[in-house]
C-alpha positions as CSV (number, residue, x, y, z in Angstrom):
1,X,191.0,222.2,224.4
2,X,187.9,224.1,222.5
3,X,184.7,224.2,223.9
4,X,181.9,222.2,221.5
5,X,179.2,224.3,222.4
6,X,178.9,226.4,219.9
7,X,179.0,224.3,216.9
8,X,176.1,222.7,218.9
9,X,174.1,225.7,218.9
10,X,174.8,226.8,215.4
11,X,173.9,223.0,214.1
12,X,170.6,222.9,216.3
13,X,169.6,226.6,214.6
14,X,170.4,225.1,211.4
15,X,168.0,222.0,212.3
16,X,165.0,224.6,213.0
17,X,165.7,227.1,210.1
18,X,165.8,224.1,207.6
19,X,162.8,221.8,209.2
20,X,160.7,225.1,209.2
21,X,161.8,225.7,205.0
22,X,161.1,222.0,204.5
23,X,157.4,222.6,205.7
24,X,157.2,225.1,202.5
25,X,158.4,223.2,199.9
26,X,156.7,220.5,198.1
27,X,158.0,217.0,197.4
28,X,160.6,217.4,194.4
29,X,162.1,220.3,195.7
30,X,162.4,218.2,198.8
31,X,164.1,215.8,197.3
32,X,166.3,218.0,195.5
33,X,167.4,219.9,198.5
34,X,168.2,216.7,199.9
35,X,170.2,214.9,197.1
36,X,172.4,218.1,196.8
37,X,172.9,218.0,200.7
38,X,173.8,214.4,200.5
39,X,176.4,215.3,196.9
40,X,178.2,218.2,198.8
41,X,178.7,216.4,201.8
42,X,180.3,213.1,200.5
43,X,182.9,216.3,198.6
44,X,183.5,217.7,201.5
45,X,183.9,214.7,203.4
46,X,186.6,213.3,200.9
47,X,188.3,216.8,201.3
48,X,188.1,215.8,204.7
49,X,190.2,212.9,204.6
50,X,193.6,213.4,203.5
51,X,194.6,210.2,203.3
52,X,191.6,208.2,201.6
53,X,192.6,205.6,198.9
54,X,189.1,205.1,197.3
55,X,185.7,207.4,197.5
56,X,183.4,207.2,199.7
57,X,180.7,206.2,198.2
């Protein structure tokens, strides 16, 4: 069995390096950041899923 731990750690550094950019950038590039976050992990996630009959979304 792995240990979990340190995907833990590297997603909790991610959550403090992204929050602190965030605090930079004004609204639309907010925004942006965000809807290319949500684009790339819906294709990622349906990569994910070998066996998925329709798209996530």
């Amino acid at each position: 069995m792995r240990s979990s731990a340190f995907p833990a750690i590297v997603l909790c550094a991610a959550i403090v390096v992204v929050g602190g950019l965030s605090t930079q950038a004004n609204w639309k590039t907010f925004f942006l950041m965000n809807g290319i976050a949500a684009i790339l992990t819906m294709c990622f996630a349906s990569l994910a899923v070998p066996n998925a009959k329709q798209p996530l979304i």
